[in-house]
C-alpha positions in Angstrom: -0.1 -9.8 5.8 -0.8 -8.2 9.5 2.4 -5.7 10.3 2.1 -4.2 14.2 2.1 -0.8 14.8 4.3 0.7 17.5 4.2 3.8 19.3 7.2 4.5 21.7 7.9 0.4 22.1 4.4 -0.5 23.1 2.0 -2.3 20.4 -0.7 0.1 19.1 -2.5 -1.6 16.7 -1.6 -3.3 12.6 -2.3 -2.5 9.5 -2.7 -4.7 6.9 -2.8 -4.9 2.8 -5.2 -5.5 0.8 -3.0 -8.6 -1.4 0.7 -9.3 -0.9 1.9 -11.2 -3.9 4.6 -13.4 -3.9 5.7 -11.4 -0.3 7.1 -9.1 -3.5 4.3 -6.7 -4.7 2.1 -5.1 -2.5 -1.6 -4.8 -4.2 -3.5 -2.3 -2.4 -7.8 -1.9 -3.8 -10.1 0.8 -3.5 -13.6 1.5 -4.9 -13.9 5.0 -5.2 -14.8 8.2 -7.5 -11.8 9.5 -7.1 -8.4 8.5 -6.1 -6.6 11.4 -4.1 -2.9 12.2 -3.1 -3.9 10.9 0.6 -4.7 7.2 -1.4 -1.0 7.6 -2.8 0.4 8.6 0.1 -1.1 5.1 1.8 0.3 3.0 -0.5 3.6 4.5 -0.2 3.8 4.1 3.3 3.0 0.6 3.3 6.1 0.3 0.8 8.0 1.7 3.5 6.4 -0.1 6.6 6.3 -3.8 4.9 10.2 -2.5 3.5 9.0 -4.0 -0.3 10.0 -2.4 -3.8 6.5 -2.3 -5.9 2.9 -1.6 -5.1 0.4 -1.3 -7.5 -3.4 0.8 -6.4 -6.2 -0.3 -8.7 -9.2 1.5 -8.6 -12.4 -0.3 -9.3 -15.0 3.1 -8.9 -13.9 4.7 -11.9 -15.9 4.7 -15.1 -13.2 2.1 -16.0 -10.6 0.5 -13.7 -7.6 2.5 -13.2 -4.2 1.6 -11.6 -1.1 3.3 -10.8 2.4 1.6 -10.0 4.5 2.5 -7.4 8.1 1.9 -6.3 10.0 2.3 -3.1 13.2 3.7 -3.7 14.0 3.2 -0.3 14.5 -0.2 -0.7 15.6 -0.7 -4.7 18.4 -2.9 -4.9 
């Protein structure tokens, strides 16, 4: 899923995710060492941008996969 980026009304750019599952749950994947606060802070604001309640950010660069689940309080119903 493609959203447009807008700066002062005129189109910019998009940005888009990695999975959207069932247009519910954002799944965002990275293969790195290390994920970092800036990696968090990504995810969160495609919560925010896309206006969805759960992401999940799995790591495949890790000794072993790791994940972390994320919700948008923003838009909990």
């Amino acid at each position: 899923m493609e959203l447009p980026l807008l700066y002062r009304g005129e189109h910019v750019g998009s940005r888009r995710v990695d999975f959207l599952v069932e247009k519910m749950i954002l799944v965002e994947l990275k293969a790195l060492t290390e994920i970092t606060s800036l990696h968090h802070a990504q995810v969160l604001n495609y919560l925010h941008a896309y206006q969805l309640e759960i992401a999940l950010l799995l790591n495949f660069g890790e000794h072993c996969l790791t994940y972390k689940r994320f919700v948008n309080t923003r838009h909990a119903t």
